[in-house]
C-alpha positions in Angstrom: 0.0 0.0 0.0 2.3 2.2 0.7 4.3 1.5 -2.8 1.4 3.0 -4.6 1.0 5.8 -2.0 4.8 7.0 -3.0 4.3 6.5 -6.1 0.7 8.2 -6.4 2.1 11.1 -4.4 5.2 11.3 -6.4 3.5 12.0 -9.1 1.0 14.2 -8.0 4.2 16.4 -6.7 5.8 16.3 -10.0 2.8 17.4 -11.7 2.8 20.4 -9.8 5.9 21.6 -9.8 6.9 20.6 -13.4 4.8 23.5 -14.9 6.1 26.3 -12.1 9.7 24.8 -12.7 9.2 25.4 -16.8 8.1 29.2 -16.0 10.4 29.7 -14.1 13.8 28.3 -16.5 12.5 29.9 -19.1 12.3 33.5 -17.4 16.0 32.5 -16.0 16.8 31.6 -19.7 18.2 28.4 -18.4 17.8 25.9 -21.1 19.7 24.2 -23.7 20.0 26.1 -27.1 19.7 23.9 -30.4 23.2 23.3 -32.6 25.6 21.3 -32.8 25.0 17.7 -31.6 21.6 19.0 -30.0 18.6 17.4 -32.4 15.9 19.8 -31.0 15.0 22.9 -32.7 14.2 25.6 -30.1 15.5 26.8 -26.5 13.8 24.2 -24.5 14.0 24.4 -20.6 16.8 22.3 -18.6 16.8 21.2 -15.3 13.9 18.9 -15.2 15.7 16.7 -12.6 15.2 19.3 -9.9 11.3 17.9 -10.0 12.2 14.3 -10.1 14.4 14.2 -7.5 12.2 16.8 -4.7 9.0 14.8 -5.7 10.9 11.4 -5.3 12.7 12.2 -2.1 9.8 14.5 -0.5 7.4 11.4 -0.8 9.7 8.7 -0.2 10.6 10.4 3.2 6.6 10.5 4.1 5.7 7.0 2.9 9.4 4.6 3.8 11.5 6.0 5.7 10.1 4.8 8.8 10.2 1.6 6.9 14.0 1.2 5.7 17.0 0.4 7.0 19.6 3.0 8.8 21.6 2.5 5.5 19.4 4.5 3.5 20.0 8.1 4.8 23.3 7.4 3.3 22.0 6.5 0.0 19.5 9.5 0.2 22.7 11.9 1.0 24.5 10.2 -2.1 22.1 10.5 -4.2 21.5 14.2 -3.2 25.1 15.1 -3.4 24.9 13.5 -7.2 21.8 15.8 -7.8 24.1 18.6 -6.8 26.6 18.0 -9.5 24.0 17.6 -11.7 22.7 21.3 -10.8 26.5 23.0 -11.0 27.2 21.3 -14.4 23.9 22.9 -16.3 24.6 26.1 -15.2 28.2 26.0 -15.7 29.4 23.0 -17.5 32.2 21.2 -15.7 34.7 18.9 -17.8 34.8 15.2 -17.8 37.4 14.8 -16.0 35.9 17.4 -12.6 32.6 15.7 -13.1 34.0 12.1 -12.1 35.6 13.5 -9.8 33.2 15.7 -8.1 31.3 11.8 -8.0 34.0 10.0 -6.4 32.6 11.0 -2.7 29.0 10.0 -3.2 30.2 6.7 -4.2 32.4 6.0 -1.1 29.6 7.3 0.8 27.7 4.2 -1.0 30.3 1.6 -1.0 31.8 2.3 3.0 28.5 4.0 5.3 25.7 2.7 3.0 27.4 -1.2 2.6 26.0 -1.3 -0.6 29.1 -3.4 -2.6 29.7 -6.0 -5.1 31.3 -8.9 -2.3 31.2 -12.0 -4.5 30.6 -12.7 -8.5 29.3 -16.0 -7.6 31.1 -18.1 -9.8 31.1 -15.5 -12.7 34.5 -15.4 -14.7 35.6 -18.2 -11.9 35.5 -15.5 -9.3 33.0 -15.9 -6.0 34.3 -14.1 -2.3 36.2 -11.3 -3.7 39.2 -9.5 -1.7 38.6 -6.1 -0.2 40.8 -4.3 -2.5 38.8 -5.7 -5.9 35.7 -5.6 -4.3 35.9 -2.1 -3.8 37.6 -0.8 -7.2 34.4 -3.5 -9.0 31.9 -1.9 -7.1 33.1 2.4 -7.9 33.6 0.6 -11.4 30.1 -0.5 -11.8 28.6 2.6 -9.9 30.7 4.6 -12.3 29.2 3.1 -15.4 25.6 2.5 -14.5 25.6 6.4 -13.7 27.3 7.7 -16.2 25.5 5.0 -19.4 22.4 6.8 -17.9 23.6 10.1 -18.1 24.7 10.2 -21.8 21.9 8.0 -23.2 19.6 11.2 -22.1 20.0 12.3 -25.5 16.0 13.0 -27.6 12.7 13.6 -25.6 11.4 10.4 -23.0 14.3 8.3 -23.8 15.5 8.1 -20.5 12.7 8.5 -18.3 11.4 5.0 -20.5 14.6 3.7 -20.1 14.8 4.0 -16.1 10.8 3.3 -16.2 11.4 -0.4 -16.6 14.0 -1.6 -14.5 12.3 0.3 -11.3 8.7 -1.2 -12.0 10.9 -4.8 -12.0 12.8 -4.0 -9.1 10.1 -2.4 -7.0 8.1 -5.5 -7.2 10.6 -7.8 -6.3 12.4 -5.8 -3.5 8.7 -5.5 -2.2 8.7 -9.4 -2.2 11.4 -10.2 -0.7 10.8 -8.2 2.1 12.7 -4.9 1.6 10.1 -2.1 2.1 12.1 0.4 1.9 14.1 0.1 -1.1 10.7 -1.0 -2.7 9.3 2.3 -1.7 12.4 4.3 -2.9 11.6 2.6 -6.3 8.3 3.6 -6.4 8.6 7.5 -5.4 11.3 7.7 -8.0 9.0 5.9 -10.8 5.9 8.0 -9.8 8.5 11.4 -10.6 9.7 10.0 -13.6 6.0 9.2 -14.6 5.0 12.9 -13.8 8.4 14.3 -15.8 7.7 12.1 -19.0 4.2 13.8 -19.4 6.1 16.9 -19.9 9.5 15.8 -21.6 7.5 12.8 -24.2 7.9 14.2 -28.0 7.2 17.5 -28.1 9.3 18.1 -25.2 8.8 21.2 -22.7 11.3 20.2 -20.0 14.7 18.4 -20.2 15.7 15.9 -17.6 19.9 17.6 -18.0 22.7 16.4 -15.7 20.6 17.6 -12.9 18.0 14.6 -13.2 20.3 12.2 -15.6 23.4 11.8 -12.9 21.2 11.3 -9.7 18.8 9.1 -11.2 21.5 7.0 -13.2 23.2 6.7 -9.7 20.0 5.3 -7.7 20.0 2.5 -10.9 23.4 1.8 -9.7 22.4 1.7 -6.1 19.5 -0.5 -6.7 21.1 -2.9 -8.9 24.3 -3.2 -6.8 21.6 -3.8 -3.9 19.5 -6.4 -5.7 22.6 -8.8 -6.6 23.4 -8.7 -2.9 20.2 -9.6 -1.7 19.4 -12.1 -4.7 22.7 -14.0 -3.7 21.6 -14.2 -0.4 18.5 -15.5 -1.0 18.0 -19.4 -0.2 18.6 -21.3 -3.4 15.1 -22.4 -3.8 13.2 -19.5 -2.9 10.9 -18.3 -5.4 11.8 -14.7 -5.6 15.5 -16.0 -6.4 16.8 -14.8 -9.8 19.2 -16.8 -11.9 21.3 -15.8 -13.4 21.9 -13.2 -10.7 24.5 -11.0 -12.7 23.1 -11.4 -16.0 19.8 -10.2 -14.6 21.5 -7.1 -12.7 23.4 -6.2 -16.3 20.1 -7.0 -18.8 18.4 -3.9 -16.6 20.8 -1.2 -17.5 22.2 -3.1 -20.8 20.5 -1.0 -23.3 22.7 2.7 -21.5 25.9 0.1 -20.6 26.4 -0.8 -24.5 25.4 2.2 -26.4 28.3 4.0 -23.5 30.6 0.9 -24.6 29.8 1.2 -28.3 30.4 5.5 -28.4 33.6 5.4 -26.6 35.1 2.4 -28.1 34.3 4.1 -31.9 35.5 7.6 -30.3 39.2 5.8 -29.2 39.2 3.9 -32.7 38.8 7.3 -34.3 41.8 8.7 -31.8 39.1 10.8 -30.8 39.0 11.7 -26.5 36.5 9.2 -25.2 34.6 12.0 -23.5 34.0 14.2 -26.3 30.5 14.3 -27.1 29.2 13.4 -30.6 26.1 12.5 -32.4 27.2 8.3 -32.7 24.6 7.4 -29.8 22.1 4.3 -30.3 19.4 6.9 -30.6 21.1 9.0 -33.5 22.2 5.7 -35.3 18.3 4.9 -35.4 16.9 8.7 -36.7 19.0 8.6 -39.4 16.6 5.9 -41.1 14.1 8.5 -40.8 12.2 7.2 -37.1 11.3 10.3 -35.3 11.8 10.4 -31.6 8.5 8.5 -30.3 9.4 5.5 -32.3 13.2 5.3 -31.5 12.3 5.1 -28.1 9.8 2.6 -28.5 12.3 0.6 -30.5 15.5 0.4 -27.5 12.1 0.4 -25.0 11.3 -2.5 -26.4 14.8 -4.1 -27.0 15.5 -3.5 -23.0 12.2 -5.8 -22.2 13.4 -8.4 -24.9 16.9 -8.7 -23.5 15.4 -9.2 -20.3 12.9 -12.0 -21.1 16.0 -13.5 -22.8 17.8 -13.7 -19.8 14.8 -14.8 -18.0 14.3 -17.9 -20.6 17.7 -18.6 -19.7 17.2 -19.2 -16.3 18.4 -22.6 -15.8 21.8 -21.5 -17.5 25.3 -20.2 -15.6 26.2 -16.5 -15.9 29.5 -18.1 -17.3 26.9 -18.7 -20.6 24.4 -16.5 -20.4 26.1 -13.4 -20.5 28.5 -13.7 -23.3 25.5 -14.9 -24.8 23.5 -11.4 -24.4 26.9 -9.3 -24.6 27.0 -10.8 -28.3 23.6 -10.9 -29.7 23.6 -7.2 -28.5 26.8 -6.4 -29.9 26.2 -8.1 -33.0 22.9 -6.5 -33.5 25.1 -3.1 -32.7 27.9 -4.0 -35.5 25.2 -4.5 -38.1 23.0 -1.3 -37.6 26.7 0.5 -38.0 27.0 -1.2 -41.1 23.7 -0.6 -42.4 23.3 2.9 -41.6 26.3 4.3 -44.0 24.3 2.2 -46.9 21.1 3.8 -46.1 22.3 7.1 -46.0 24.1 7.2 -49.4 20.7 5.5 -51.0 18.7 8.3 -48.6 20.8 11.2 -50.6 21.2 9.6 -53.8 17.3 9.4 -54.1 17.4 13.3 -53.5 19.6 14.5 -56.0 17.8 15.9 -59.2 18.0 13.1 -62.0 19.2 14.4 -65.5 16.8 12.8 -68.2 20.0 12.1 -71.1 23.7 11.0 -70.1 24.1 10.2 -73.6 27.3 12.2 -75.6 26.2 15.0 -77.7 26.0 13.3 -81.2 28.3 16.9 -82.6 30.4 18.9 -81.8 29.6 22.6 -81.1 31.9 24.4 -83.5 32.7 28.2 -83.4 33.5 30.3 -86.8 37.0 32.4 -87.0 35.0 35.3 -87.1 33.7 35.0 -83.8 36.7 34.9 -81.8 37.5 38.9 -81.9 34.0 39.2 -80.3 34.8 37.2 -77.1 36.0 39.0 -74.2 39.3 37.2 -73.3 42.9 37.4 -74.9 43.5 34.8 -77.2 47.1 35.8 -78.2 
């Protein structure tokens, strides 16, 4: 009950402030301006995230925190100090290199007060207890990724509000049923804000999510998916709530933000290009340039994201050791292909809108020009 009461009131809070917080950018002139790798067309409000993350914290604090553990006022202060970074970067842009490390103190507060960590792969690459010293550079590493795969994927209206829609209805449920309340309720106040921000950032959008909603809600997917392989592994081995493959599972929720952040900076290094330096090479940009407008491109890795899942889930019965390179390759195959396709399409896209000439034929004479004529033409011809 009270899942649906943080998220009803999550929503209701986001739906209020959303319209004030549009007003408000706009008479600031905080926005982002179109150009360069921007697809929209017009100054469009920023900042978005500053609804999200009051509405999802305001009404998780009334509905679960009573109910969670002590851990999560670390999480919540994590999370917050990421929302913060998220604020100073839209109005002043910080560089790659500041930003990460501006994020390296919500993540200790995470992996040392909070005790959320990766302790064990669980037979996964013929690893299980892992040693202090690799536990803790695994789990920065993965809370590094999952936050900043979210944060670049935010790239054309609703794509990642859908994105992060998904794996918190999934995990809600199932922290709900295995008997952690709080996280449960955490996932619902932040899906009932996202919820209220996509009816205002879906295609055409009014409001952007920017780095101040994309870094703090890229780092609670990290939290909660670092959080749900500890307590699936701890689970009994035939309890029903237990999900096998526990990693694959964890990974197939952020895959679709992991790869594309994979794919962009692997082609960027190729290139001899900083890995860092934005571009227009994102899953999202591969897919409008067959002509999909936004709505449908998100539908498409929407879609993709619930496949992948159910893949894994068919695969239950099967090891990590299998699944995963399994899933790794069927995505990065399907990746490989769409970047081989896409040059093809492009060069057929512009050679079908150049002007046809009607006769490529020779001319059947020559023109010919009499003696006379030259005195007449206006260059030198000594």
């Amino acid at each position: 009950m009270n899942q649906f009461l943080a998220l009803v009131s999550a929503f209701g809070l986001g739906v209020l402030i959303l319209p004030i917080l549009i007003i408000i950018l706009k008479k600031a002139n905080i926005g982002d301006i179109p150009g360069g790798r921007k697809i929209h067309r017009k100054v469009t409000p920023s900042m978005g995230g500053i609804a999200i993350i009051f509405a999802s914290l305001v009404s998780f604090g009334i509905w679960g925190w009573y109910m969670s553990p002590g851990t999560m006022r670390f999480v919540v202060l994590a999370i917050s100090i990421m929302f913060f970074i998220g604020v100073r970067d839209d109005l002043s842009p910080l560089s790659a290199l500041n930003k990460l490390f501006m994020q390296l103190g919500a993540l200790l507060l995470i992996y040392y007060y909070a005790d959320i960590r990766v302790t064990n792969f669980h037979g996964f690459l013929g690893l299980n207890e892992l040693p202090e010293f690799a536990s803790f550079l695994v789990t920065l590493f993965i809370l590094f990724a999952i936050t900043n795969a979210y944060n670049l994927i935010d790239g054309i209206d609703g794509l990642a509000g859908t994105i992060a829609f998904i794996p918190l209805l999934i995990l809600g449920f199932w922290f709900d049923a295995v008997g952690f309340i709080g996280y449960s309720i955490f996932c619902f106040a932040l899906l009932g804000a996202i919820i209220a921000f996509l009816t205002f950032n879906w295609h055409p959008a009014k409001i952007f999510m920017g780095d101040t909603g994309s870094l703090p809600v890229g780092f609670a997917l990290a939290i909660l998916v670092v959080a749900f392989m500890n307590i699936n592994s701890s689970l009994a081995i035939h309890n029903e709530f237990r999900i096998s493959p526990s990693f694959s599972f964890a990974l197939a929720l952020v895959l679709i933000p992991a790869f594309d952040m994979g794919r962009v900076f692997a082609k960027r290094v190729s290139s001899g290009k900083h890995p860092m330096k934005a571009d227009k090479n994102h899953l999202h940009h591969l897919l409008m340039r067959f002509g999909m407008n936004m709505p449908k491109v998100v539908t498409i890795l929407t879609l993709s994201q619930i496949s992948i899942l159910l893949g894994v889930v068919l695969m239950r019965n099967f090891s990590d050791a299998l699944v995963v390179p399994i899933v790794c390759l069927l995505v990065l195959g399907s990746g490989v292909v769409l970047e081989l396709v896409t040059p093809h399409f492009l060069k057929l896209k512009i050679m079908k809108g150049l002007p046809r000439l009607n006769d490529w034929s020779a001319p059947k004479s020559k023109p010919t020009v009499e003696p006379e004529e030259f005195k007449n033409w206006p260059i030198n011809m000594n």
